[in-house]
C-alpha positions in Angstrom: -31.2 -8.0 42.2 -27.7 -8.4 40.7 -24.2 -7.1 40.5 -23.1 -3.8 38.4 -24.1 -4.3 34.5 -21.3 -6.4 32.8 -20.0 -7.7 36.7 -19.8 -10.9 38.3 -21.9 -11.2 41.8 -20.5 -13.1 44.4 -23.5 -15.4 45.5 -26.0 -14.7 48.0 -24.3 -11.9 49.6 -26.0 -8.9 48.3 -30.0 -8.2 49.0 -32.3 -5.9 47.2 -33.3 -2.3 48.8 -32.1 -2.2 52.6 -32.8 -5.8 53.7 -30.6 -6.9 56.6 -29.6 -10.8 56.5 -27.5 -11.6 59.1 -23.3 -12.6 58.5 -22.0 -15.6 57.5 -22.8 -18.6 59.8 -25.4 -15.8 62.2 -21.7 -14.9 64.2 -21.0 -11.5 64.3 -22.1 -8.5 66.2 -24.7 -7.4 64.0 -23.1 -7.4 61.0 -25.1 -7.4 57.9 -24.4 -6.5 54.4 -27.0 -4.5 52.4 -27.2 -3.4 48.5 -28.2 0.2 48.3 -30.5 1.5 45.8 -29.6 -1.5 44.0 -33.0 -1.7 41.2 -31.0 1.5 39.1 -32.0 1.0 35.6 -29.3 -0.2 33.9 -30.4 1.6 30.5 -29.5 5.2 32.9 -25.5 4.8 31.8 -24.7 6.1 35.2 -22.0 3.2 37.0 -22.9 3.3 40.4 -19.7 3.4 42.7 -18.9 0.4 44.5 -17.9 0.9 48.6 -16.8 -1.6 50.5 -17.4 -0.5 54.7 -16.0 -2.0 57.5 -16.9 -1.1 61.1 -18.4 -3.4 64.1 -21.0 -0.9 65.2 -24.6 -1.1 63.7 -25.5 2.7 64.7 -21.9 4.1 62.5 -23.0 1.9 59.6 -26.5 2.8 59.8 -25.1 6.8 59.8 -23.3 6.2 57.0 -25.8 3.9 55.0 -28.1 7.0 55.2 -25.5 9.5 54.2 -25.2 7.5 51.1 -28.9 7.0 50.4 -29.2 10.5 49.8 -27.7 10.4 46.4 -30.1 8.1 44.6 -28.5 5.3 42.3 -25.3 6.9 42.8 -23.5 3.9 45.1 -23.3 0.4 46.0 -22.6 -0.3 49.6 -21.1 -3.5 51.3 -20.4 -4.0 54.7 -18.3 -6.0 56.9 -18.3 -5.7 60.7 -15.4 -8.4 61.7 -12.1 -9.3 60.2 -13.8 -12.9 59.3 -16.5 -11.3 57.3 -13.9 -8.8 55.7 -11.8 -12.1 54.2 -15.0 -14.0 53.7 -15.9 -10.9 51.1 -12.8 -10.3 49.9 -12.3 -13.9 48.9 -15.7 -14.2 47.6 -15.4 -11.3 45.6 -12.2 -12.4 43.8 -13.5 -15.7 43.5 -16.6 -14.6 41.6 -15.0 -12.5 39.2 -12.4 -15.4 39.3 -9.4 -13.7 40.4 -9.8 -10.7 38.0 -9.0 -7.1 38.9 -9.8 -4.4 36.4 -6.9 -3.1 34.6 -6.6 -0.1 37.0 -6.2 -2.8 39.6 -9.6 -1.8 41.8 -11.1 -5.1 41.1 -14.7 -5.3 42.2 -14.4 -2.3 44.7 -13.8 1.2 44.1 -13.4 2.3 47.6 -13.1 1.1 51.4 -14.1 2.7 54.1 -12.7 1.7 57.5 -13.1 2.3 60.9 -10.1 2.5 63.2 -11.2 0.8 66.0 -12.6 -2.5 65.1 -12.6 -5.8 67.0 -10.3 -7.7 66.6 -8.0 -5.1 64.4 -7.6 -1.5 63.5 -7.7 0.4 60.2 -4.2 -0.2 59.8 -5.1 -4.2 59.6 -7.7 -3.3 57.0 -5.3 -1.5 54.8 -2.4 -4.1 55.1 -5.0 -6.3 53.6 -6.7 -4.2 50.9 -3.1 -3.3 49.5 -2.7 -6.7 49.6 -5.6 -7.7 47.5 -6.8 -4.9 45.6 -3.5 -2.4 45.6 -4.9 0.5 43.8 -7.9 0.7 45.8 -8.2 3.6 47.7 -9.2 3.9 51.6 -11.0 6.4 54.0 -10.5 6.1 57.4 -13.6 6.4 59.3 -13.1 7.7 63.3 -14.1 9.2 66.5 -13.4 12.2 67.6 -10.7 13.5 69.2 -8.9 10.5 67.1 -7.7 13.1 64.4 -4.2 12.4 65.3 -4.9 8.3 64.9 -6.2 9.1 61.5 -3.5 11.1 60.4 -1.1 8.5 61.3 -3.0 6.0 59.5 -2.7 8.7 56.0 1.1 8.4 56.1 0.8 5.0 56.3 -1.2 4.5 53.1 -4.6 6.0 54.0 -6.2 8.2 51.4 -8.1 10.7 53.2 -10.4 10.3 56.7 -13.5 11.3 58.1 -15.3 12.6 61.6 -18.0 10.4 63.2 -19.9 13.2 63.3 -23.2 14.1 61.3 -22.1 17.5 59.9 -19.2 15.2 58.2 -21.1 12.1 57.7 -23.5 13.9 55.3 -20.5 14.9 53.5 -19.1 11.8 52.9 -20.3 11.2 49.6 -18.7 14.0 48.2 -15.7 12.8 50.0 -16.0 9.2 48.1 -15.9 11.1 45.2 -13.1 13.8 45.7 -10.8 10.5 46.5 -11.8 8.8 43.9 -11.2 11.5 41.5 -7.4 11.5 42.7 -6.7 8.3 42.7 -8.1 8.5 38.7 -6.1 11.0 38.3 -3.1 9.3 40.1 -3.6 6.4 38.0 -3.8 8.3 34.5 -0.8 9.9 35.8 1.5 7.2 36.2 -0.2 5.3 33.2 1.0 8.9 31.5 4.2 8.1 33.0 4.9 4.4 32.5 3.9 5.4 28.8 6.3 8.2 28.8 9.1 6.0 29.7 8.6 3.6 27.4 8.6 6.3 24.5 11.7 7.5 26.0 13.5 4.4 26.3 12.6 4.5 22.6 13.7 7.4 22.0 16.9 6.7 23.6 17.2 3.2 21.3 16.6 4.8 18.5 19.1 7.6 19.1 21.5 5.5 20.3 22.3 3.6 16.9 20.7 6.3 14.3 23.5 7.9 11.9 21.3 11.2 12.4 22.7 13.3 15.5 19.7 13.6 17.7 19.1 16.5 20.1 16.5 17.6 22.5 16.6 21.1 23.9 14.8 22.8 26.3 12.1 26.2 25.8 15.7 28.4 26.1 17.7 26.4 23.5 19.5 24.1 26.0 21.0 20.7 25.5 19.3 17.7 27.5 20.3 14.8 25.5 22.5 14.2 22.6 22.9 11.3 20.7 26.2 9.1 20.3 26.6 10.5 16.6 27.8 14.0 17.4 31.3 12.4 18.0 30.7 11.8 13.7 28.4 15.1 12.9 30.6 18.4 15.4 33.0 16.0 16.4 33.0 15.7 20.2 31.4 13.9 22.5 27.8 13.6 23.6 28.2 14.5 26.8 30.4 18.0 26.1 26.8 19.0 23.9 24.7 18.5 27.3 24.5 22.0 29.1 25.6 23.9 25.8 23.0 26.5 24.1 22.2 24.6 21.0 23.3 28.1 19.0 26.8 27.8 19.7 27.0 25.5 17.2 25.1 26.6 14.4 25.6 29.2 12.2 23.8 32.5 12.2 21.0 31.2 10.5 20.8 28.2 12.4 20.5 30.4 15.5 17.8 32.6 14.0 15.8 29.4 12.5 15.8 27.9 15.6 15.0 30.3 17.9 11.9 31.0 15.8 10.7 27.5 16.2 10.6 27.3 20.4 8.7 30.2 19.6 5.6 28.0 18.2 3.5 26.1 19.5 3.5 21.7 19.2 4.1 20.6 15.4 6.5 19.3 13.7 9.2 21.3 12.2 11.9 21.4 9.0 14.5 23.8 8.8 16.7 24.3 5.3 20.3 23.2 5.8 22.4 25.3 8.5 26.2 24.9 8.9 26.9 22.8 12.8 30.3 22.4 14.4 31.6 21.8 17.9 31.0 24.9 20.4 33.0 27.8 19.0 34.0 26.0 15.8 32.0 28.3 13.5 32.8 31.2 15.2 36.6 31.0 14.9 36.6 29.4 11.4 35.8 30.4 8.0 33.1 29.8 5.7 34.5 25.8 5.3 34.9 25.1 8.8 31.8 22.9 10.4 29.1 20.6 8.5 26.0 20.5 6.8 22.9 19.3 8.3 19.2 19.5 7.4 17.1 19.6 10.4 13.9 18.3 11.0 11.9 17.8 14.4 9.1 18.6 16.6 8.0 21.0 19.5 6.2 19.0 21.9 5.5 20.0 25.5 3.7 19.5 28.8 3.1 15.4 29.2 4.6 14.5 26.3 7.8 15.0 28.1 9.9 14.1 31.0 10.9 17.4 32.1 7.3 18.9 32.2 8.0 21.4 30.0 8.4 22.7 26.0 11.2 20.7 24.0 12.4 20.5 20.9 13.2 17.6 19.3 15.9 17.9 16.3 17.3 15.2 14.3 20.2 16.3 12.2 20.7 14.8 9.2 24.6 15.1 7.8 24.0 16.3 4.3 27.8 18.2 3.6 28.4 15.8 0.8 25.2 16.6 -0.8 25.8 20.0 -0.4 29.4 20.2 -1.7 28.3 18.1 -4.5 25.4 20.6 -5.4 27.7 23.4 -4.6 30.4 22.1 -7.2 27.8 21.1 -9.6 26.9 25.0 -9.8 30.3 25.5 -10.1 30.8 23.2 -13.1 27.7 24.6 -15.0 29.1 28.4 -14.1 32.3 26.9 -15.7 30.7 25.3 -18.7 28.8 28.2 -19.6 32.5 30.6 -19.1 33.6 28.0 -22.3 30.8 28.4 -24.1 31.0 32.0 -24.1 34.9 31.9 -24.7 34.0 29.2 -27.6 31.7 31.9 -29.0 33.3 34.5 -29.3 36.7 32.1 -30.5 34.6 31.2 -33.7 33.5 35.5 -33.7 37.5 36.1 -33.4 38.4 33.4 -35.8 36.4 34.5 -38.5 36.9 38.1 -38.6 41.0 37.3 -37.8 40.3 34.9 -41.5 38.9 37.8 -43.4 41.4 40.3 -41.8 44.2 38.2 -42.7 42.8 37.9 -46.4 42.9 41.4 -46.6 46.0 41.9 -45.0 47.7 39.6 -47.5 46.4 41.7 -50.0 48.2 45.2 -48.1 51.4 42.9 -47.5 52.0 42.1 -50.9 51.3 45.3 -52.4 53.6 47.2 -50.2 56.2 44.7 -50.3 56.2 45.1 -54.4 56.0 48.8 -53.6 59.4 48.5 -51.4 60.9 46.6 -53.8 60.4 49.5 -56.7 61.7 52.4 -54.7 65.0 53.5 -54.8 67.3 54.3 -51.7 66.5 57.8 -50.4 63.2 58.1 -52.1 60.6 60.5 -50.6 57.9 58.1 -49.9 60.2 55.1 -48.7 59.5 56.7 -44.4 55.8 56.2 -45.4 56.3 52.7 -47.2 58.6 51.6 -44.3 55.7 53.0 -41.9 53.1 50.8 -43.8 55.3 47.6 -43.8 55.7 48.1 -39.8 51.7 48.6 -39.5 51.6 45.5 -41.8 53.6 43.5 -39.3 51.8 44.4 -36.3 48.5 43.6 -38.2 49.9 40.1 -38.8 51.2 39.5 -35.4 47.7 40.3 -33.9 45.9 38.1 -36.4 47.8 35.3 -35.4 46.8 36.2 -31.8 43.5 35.8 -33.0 43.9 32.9 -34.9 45.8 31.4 -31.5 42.3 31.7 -29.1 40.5 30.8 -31.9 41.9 27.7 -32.3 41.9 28.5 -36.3 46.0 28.1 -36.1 47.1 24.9 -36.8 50.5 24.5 -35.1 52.7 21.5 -35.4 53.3 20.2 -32.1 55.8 17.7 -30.5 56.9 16.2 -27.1 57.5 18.9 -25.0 59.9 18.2 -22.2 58.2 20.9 -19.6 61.1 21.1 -17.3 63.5 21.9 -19.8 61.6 24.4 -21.4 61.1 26.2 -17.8 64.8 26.2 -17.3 65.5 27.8 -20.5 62.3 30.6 -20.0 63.3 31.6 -16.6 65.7 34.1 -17.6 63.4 35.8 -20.4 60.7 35.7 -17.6 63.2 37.2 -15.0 64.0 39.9 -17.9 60.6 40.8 -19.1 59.2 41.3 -15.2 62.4 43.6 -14.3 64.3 44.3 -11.4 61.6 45.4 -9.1 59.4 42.3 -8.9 61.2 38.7 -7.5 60.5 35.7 -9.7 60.0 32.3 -7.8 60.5 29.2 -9.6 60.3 25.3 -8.3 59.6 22.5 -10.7 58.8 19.1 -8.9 60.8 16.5 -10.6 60.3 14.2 -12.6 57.5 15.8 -14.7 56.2 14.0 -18.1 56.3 14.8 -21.0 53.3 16.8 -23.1 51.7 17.1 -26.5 52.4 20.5 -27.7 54.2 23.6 -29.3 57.7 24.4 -27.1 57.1 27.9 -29.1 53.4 28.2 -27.9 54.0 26.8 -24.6 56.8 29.0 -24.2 55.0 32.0 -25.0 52.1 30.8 -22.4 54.7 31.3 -20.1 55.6 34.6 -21.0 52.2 36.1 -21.2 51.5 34.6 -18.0 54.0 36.2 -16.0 53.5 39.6 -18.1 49.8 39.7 -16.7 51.4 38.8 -13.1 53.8 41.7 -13.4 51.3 44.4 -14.5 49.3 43.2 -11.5 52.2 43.3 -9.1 53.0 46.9 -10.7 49.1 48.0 -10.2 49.2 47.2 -6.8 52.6 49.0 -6.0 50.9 52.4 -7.8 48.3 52.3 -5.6 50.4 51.5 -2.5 52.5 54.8 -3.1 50.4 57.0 -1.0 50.7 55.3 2.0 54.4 54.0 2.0 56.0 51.3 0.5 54.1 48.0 0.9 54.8 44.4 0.3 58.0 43.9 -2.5 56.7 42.7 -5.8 56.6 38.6 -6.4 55.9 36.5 -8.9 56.0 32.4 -8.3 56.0 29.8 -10.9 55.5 26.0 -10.0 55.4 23.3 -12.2 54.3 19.4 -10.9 52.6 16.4 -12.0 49.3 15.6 -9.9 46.9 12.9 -10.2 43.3 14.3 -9.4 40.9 12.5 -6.7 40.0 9.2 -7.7 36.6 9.6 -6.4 34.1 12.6 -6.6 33.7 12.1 -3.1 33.5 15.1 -0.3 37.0 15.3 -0.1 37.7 16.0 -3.7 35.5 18.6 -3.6 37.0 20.0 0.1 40.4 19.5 -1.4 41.2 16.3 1.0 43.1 13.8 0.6 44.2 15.0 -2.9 46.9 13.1 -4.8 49.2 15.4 -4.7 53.1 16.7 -3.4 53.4 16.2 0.4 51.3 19.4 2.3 49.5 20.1 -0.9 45.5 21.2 -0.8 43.9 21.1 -4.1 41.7 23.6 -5.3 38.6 22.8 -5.8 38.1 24.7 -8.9 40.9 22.3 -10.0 39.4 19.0 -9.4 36.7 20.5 -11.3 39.2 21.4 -14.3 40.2 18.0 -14.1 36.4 17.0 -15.6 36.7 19.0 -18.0 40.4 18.2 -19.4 40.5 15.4 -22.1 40.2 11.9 -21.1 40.3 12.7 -16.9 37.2 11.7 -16.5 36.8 8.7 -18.9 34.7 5.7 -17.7 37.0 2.8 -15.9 39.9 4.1 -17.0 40.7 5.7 -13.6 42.4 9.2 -13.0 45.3 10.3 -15.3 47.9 12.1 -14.2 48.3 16.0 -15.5 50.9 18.8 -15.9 49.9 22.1 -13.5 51.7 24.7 -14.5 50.8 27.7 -11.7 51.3 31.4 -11.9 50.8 33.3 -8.7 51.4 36.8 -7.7 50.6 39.8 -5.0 49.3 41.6 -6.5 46.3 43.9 -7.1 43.6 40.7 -7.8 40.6 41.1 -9.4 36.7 40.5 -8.9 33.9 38.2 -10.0 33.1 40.3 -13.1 36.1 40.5 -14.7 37.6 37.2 -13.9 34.6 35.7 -15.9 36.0 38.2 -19.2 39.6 37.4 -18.4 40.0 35.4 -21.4 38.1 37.1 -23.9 40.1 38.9 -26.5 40.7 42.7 -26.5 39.5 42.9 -23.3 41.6 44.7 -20.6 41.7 46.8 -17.6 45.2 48.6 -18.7 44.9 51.9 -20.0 44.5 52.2 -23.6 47.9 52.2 -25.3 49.5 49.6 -22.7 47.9 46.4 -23.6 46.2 44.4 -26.7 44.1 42.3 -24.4 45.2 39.3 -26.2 48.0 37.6 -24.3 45.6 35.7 -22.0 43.3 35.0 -24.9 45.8 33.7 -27.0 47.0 31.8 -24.0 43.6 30.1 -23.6 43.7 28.9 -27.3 47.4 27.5 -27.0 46.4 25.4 -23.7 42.3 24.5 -25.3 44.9 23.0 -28.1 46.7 21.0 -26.0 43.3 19.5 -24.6 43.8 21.3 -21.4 42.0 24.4 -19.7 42.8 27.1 -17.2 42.0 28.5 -14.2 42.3 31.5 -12.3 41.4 32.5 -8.7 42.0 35.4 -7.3 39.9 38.5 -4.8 40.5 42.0 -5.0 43.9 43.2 -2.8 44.6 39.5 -2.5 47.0 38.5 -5.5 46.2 36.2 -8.4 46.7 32.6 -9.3 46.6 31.2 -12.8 46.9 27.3 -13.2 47.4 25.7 -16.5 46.0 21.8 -16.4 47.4 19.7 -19.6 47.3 15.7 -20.5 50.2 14.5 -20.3 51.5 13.0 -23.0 50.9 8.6 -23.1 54.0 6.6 -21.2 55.1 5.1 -24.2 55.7 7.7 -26.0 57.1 9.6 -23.5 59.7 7.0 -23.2 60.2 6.9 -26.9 61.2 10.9 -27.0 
């Protein structure tokens, strides 16, 4: 005889087989406890279920002492036939398992069966005190008939399910036992599930709530439950305006059609490749720079795992625009870098053929020049020697072009006071562009001083605003067809600006640029700026630099021939109207100067060239 394997007994109050002892003391009507079935071999691994039955007639716990002797093994039966016996057991049964109850709070009972009318009390009084002590044990009401309606009473009131005194219902009983019990398991995984839930979500939430990382959770059509404090920092407005939204009115296209592939899928985790993010409508109404960068990762869960019952996503949304600017302007520096090394190419190619040109024109020059020299006035070859001398000329002029992009020319340069030499210019510039296209100029003073050739410099200037007219003048012949468009305009500026301090996210955007009051930088010129003499030199800070910027309406140009721009002889003028050396030779006057340029510009959008040169050092600006 003995209690379930690995439980306590309470002493002397359960007997072997169906031995009747009488009830504490001999009181009672009758009552008795029995162990049912109670030599099981413990080495089966089949837990018998513990029932603890309380009625004060013999013949109803006789009735259902049978029912439950038909399964063999399967339960454990005590009884109780008076309110005293019901506390004696109760107390005795707590006491030997000293005070324990099993973690899903049954204690040493799995079930209670009551009847409803009892001396002394009801079911109802039974219940009151098995909530009391054991308060996850569930309780079948056991009752007459015709007492449906009592029993029903008794299930809103905490009573798990009730049976018939009747045979046919009796013999059913045990299945009964067990269909209760299997709810009430199920009830209790369900709100361990719960409690288990909650505490992951609460978490979640205090995770959420101080992560950097904008967290979401969305729902199995894309809808915002929750977002985390940080989308006032990553779209820029407030948690609770994301709550409700579709989650791809914020991204991007891609983002939209990344996403929607992954509520698609079933549980896992997920990472998506960066996606552009903004407040509701932001990236629809911007341009490519609007929003920020995120790089998503996540999981699908679904089912239990959540709160709502059903699929979520899970996103966390990492703010990675810096990183991605950075990477974007590092492509843009090597795309650069490798545009100078081609230009420095074919400047060495240009450099030595315009040597061994010039050798041999010397040779021409000097010939013809003695050959001048010996003809008399009115002779019949002087046309053709005055012809040659002409072709001579040009020759040189174009050698020196050369020899300018090449850097081969060695010019002797000077302190170049930039504003000055803009004020004298303007009216050769206005000249050479001609009445039909409107020159701009503004020159932010005070500017410093540079390192260069006036001459050179000069002639920058000129070349400069020669390319911007033949654009303007491109433009207009195409425009003649369909009326006249937009008037011809060319605009020079001139000003000092100190680059970013910082390669930060704003240099790159343009931010925050040290600049005049309203003005964006480019970034293609912050990325000049690494690449101009001494802008970038370590702990010596940012120095200021001369930006000299040509801008006009008119025709633009594309990728490809932006990146050949530069290169000598070439052009896109018909042959006869251009050299293709007046930017080239330009590049070589600015590379002198230890500066570079820039040019931007998109087809039917206009042109901007911008000339970044070192300044020349304060103190010997001061001393010129």
């Amino acid at each position: 005889m003995g209690w379930l394997p690995g439980r306590r007994p309470f002493a002397g109050r359960l007997l072997a087989g169906v031995e009747r002892s009488p009830s504490p003391g001999g009181a009672g009507k009758g009552g008795q406890r029995a162990l049912i079935n109670d030599e099981l071999d413990p080495r089966a691994g089949t837990e018998r279920i513990r029932v603890l039955y309380v009625d004060d007639s013999r013949f109803d716990r006789a009735l259902v002492r049978d029912a439950l002797e038909v399964e063999s093994g399967r339960f454990t039966l005590v009884e109780a036939a008076t309110l005293e016996e019901l506390e004696t057991i109760l107390q005795e049964a707590m006491a030997a398992g000293r005070g324990e109850v099993d973690p899903d709070g049954s204690g040493p009972f799995d079930l209670v069966l009551s009847d409803f009318n009892i001396l002394g009390m009801t079911g109802l009084d039974v219940l009151a005190r098995v909530r009391r002590d054991l308060p996850q044990v569930p309780l079948i009401i056991v009752t007459g008939t015709g007492s449906e309606e009592i029993a029903v009473e008794a299930m809103k009131s905490g009573a798990d399910d009730y049976v018939i005194k009747q045979p046919s219902h009796i013999r059913r009983l045990p299945e009964t036992i067990r269909s209760v019990l299997r709810a009430r398991q199920a009830r209790v995984e369900r709100d361990r599930a719960r409690t288990l839930l909650e505490e992951s979500e609460f978490r979640f939430r205090l995770l959420a709530e101080h992560a950097t990382d904008l967290i979401l959770r969305l729902d199995a059509r894309g809808e915002i439950l929750y977002a985390s404090p940080s989308a006032r920092a990553v779209v820029g407005v407030s948690p609770d305006a994301l709550v409700g939204r579709r989650f791809d009115e914020l991204v991007d296209g891609a983002g939209q059609e990344r996403v929607a592939g992954i509520l698609e899928r079933g549980p896992g985790s997920v990472e998506l490749p960066p996606v552009r993010i903004g407040a509701p409508g932001e990236l629809a109404d911007g341009g490519e720079d609007t929003g920020r960068w995120v790089q998503i990762r996540g999981r699908v869960v679904e089912g239990g795992n959540t709160l709502s019952g059903g699929r979520e996503l899970q996103l966390a949304c990492r703010d990675v625009t810096a990183q991605r600017r950075m990477e974007d302007r590092l492509e843009v520096s090597r795309e650069r870098i490798r545009q100078l090394r081609h230009l420095e190419s074919v400047g060495r190619l240009a450099g030595g053929i315009a040597h061994d040109f010039n050798n041999l024109l010397t040779v021409i020059s000097g010939n013809v020049e003695l050959l001048h020299a010996g003809l008399e006035v009115g002779h019949p070859l002087m046309e053709e020697v005055e012809e040659i001398r002409r072709a001579a000329r040009r020759a040189g002029e174009l050698t020196r072009h050369l020899l300018s992009f090449s850097s081969g020319e060695v010019t002797p340069v000077e302190a170049v006071d930039v504003a000055a030499l803009v004020e004298e210019t303007e009216g050769l510039l206005r000249r050479a562009l001609g009445a039909d296209v409107t020159l701009e100029v503004e020159v932010s003073e005070p500017l410093p001083h540079i390192e260069s050739s006036p001459a050179r410099l000069q002639q920058v200037l000129v070349n400069l605003a020669l390319n911007a007219r033949d654009a303007v003048l491109a433009r207009e012949e195409v425009e003649q067809g369909g009326g006249k468009g937009e008037p011809g305009r060319v605009r020079l500026t001139v000003d000092s600006w100190v680059p970013p301090q910082e390669r930060s996210t704003d240099a790159v955007s343009g931010e925050g640029a040290d600049g005049p009051p309203g003005d964006a930088s480019n970034p293609s010129e912050v990325l000049a700026a690494d690449l101009v003499i001494g802008s970038w030199l370590p702990g010596a800070g940012r120095s200021p630099l001369l930006r000299i910027r040509v801008t006009d309406n008119g025709c633009g140009m594309g990728p490809g021939v932006m990146e050949r721009v530069f290169e000598p002889f070439f052009t896109t003028k018909e042959v006869g109207k251009g050299t293709g050396l007046g930017l080239a030779s330009s590049f070589g006057t600015v590379r002198q100067a230890g500066g570079t340029i820039l040019v931007d510009s998109k087809p039917g959008q206009g042109s901007t060239f911008t000339v970044l040169l070192p300044v020349e050092p304060p103190a010997a600006s001061q001393a010129g």
